[in-house]
TORKOL-4160 file (C-alpha; in steps of 0.2 Angstrom, whole numbers, padded with zeros to 4 digits, m for minus):
215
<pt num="1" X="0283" Y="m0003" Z="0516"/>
<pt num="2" X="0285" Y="0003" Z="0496"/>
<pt num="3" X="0268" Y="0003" Z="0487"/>
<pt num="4" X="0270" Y="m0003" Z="0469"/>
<pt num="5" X="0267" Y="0016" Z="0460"/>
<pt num="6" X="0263" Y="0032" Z="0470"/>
<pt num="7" X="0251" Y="0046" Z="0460"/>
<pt num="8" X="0257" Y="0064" Z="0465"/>
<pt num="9" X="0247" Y="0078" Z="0460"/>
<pt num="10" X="0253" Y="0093" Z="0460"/>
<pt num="11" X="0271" Y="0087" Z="0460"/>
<pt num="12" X="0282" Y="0102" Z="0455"/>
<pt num="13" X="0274" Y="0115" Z="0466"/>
<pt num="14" X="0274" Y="0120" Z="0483"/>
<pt num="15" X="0270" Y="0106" Z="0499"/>
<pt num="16" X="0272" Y="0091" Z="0480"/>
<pt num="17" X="0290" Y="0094" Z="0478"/>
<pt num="18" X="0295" Y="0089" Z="0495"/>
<pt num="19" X="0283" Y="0075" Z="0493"/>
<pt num="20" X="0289" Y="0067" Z="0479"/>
<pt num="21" X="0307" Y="0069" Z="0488"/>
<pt num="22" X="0300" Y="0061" Z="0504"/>
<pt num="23" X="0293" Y="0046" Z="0493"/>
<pt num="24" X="0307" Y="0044" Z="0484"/>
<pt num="25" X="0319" Y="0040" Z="0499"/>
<pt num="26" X="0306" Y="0029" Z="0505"/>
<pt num="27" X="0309" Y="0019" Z="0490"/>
<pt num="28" X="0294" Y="0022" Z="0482"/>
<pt num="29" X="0290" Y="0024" Z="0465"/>
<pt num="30" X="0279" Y="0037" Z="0454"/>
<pt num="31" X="0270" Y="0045" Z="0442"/>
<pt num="32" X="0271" Y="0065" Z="0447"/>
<pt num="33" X="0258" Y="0077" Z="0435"/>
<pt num="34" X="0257" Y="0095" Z="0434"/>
<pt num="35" X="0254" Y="0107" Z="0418"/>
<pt num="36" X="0269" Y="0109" Z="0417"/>
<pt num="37" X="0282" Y="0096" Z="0408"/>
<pt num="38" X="0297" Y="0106" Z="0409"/>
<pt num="39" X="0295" Y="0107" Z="0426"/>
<pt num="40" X="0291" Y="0090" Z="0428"/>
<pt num="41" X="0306" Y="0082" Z="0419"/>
<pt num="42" X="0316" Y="0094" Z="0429"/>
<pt num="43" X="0309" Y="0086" Z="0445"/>
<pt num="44" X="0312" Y="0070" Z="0441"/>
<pt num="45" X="0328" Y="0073" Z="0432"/>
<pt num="46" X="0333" Y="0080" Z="0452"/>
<pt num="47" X="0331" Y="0063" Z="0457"/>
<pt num="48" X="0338" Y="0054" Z="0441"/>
<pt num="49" X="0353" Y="0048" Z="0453"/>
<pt num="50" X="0343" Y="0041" Z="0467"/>
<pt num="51" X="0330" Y="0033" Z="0459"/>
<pt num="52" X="0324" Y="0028" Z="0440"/>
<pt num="53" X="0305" Y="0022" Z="0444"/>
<pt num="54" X="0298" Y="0041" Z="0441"/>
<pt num="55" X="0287" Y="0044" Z="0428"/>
<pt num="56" X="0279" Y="0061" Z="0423"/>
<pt num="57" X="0265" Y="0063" Z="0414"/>
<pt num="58" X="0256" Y="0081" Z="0409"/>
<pt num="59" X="0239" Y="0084" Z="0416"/>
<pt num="60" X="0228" Y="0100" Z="0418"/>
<pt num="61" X="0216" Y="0096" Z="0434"/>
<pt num="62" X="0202" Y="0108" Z="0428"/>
<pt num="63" X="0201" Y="0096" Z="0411"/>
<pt num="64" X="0192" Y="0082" Z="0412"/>
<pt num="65" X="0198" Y="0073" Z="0396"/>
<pt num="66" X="0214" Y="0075" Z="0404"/>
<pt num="67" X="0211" Y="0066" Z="0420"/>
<pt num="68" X="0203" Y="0053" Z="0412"/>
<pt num="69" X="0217" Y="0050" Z="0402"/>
<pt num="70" X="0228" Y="0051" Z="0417"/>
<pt num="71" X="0219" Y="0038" Z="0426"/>
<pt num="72" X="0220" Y="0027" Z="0412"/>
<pt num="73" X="0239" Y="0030" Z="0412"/>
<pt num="74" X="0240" Y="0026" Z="0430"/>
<pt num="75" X="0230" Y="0011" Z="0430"/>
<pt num="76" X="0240" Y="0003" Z="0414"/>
<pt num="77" X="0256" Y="0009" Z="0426"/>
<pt num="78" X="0249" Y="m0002" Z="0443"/>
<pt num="79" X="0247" Y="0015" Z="0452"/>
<pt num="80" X="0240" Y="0009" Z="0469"/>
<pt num="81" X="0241" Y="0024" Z="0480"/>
<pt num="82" X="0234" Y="0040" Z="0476"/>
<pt num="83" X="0238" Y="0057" Z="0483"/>
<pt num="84" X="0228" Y="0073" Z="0480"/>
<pt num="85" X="0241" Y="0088" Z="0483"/>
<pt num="86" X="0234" Y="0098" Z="0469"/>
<pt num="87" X="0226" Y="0113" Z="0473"/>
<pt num="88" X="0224" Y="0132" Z="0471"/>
<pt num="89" X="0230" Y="0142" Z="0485"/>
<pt num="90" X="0218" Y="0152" Z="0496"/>
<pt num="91" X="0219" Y="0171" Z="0487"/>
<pt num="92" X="0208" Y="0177" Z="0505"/>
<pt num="93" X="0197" Y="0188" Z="0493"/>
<pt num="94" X="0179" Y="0192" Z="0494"/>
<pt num="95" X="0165" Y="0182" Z="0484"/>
<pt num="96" X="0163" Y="0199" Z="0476"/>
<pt num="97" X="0180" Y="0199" Z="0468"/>
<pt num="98" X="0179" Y="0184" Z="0462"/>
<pt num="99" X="0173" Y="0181" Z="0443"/>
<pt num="100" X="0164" Y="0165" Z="0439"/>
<pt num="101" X="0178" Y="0156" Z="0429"/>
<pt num="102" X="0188" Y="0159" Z="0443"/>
<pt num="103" X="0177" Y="0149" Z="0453"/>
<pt num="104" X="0176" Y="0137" Z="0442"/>
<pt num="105" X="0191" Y="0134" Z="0440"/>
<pt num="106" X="0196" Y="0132" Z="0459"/>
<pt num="107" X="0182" Y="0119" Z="0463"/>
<pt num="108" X="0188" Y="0109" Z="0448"/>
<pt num="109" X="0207" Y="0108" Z="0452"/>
<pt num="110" X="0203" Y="0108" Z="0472"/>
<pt num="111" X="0188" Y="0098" Z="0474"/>
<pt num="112" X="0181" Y="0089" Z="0457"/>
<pt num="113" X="0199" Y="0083" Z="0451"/>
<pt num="114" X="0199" Y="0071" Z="0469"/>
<pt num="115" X="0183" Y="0065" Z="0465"/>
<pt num="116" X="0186" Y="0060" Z="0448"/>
<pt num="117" X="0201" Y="0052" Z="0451"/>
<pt num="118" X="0193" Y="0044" Z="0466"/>
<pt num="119" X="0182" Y="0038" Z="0455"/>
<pt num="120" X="0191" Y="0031" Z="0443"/>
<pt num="121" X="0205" Y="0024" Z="0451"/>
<pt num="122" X="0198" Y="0018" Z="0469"/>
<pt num="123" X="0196" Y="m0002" Z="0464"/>
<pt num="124" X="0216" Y="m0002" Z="0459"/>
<pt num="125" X="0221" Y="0009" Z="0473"/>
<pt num="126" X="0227" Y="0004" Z="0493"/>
<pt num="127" X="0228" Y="0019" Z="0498"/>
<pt num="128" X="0222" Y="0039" Z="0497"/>
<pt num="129" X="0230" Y="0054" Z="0504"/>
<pt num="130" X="0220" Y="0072" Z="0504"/>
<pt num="131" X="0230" Y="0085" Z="0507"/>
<pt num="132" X="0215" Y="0096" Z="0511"/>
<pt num="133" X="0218" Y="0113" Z="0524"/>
<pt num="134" X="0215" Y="0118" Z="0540"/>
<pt num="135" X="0201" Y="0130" Z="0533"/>
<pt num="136" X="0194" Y="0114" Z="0529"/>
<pt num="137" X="0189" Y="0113" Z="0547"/>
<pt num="138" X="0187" Y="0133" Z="0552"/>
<pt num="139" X="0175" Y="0147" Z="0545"/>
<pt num="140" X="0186" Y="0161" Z="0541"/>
<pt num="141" X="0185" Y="0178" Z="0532"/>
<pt num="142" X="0186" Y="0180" Z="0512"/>
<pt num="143" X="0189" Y="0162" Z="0510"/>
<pt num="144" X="0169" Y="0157" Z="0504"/>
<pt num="145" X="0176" Y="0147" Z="0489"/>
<pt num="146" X="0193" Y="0138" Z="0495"/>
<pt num="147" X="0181" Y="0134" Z="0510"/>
<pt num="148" X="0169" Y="0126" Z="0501"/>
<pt num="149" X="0182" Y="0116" Z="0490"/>
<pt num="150" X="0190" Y="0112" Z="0506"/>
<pt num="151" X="0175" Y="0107" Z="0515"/>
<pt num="152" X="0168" Y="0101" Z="0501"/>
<pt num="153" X="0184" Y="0089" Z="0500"/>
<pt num="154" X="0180" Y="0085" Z="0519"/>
<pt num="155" X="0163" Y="0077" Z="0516"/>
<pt num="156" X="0166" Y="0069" Z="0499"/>
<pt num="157" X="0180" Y="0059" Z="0509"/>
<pt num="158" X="0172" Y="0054" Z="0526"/>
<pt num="159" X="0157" Y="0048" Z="0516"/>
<pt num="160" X="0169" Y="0037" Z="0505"/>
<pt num="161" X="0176" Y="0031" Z="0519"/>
<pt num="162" X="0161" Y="0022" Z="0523"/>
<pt num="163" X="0157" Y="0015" Z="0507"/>
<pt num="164" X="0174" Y="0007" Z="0504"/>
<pt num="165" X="0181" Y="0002" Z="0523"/>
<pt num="166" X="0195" Y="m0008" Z="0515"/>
<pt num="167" X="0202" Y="0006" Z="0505"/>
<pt num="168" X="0215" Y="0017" Z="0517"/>
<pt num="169" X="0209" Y="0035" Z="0517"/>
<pt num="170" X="0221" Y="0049" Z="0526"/>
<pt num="171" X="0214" Y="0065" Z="0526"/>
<pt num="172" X="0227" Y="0079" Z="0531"/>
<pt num="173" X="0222" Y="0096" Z="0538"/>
<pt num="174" X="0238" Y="0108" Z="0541"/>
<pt num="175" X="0239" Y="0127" Z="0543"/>
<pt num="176" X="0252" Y="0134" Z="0534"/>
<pt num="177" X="0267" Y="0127" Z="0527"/>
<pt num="178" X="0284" Y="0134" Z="0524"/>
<pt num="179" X="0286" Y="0129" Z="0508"/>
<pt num="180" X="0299" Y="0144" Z="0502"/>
<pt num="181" X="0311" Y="0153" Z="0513"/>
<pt num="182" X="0305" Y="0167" Z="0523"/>
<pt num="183" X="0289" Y="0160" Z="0523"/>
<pt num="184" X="0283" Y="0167" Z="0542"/>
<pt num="185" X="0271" Y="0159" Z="0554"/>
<pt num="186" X="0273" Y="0143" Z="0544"/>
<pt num="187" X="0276" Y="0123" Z="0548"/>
<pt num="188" X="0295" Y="0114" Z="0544"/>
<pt num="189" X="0290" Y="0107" Z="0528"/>
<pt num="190" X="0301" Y="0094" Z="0530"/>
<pt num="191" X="0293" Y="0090" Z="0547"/>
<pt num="192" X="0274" Y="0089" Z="0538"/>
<pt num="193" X="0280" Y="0078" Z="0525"/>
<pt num="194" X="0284" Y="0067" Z="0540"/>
<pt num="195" X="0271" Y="0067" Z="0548"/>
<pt num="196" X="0260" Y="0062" Z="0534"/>
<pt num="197" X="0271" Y="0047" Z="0526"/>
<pt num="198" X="0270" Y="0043" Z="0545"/>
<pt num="199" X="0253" Y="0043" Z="0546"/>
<pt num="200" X="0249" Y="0035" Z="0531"/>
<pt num="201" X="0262" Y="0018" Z="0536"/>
<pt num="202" X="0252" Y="0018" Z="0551"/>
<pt num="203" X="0234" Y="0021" Z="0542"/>
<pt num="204" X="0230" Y="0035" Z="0550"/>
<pt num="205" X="0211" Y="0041" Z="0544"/>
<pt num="206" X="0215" Y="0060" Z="0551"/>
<pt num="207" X="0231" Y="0070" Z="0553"/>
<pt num="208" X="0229" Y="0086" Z="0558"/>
<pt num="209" X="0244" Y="0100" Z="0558"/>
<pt num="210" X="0240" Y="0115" Z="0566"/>
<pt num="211" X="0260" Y="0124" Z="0568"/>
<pt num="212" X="0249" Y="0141" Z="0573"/>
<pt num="213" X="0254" Y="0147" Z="0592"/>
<pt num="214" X="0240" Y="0144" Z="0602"/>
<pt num="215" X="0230" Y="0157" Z="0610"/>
């Protein structure tokens, strides 16, 4: 079931890459974003051979001016699914240690950047997929900030759910992913990617991953 154009945030990092990959086999195309366009173009160049509907387009999440101007790109570009992978990684530090940029900075790319997009994409869009965290749905130690980002992510999106029922909103909660070799502990990335594109053909609201051994 290809959507017209896919938004990946967050594409050339981490749990985005095999996302993008996933898509892309699915027959699927996108726009990908990160800071980075070296690493973009090198992404999409990867799949140059599979697939010519990829797009890249530069955009800093913890700039509005930016996103603004990505949603205008996606919206002239018939983006009609929307996924939110962007995010900084839990550093599982105390508030203490933390300085106020970098909290600033970690609810802007974690938390405000879905809901401006959200925002300004929602009546072009079928679908949204939050890649949120399993510490969205736990209270753990020295994670007071990704917490509340995460958390924060978790009620923005369940309330939105009920202001737009026809809009397919997956929300996705997994522990940790192996993303790099060697990785311990960790989820078969390939397994969550999945999962998710599973859940989102089946418009799932809630997909939960937890790969930890139970207790």
């Amino acid at each position: 079931m290809p959507s017209n154009r896919v938004l990946i945030t967050g594409a050339t990092g981490g749990l985005g890459k095999y996302l993008v990959s996933h898509f892309i086999k699915q027959n699927h195309k996108l726009i990908i974003t990160s800071k980075s366009v070296d690493s973009l173009i090198e992404l999409r160049n990867k799949f140059s051979n599979d697939n010519n509907g990829i797009q890249h387009y530069k955009c800093d999440l913890s700039n509005l001016s930016e996103i603004i101007a990505l949603s205008d790109y996606c919206i002239k570009n018939n983006v009609n699914v929307l996924i939110n992978n962007a995010g900084i990684i839990c550093p599982s530090k105390s508030l203490v240690k933390y300085s106020i940029d970098e909290i600033n900075l970690m609810l802007a790319v974690n938390l405000n950047a879905p809901i401006i997009l959200t925002r300004l994409l929602a009546s072009y869009l079928t679908d949204i997929i939050n890649i949120n965290s399993i510490v969205g749905m736990e209270h753990k130690i020295s994670r007071s900030i990704y917490s509340a980002s995460k958390w924060g992510l978790r009620g923005f999106s369940e309330s939105f759910k009920k202001e737009i029922p026809n809009l397919n909103i997956l929300d996705v909660y997994p522990s940790n992913i192996r993303t790099w070799p060697g990785r311990e502990n960790a989820m078969d990335v390939e397994k969550v990617v999945s999962d998710i594109y599973n859940s989102y053909i089946k418009k799932d609201s809630t997909l939960i991953l937890d790969g930890r051994a139970k207790k």
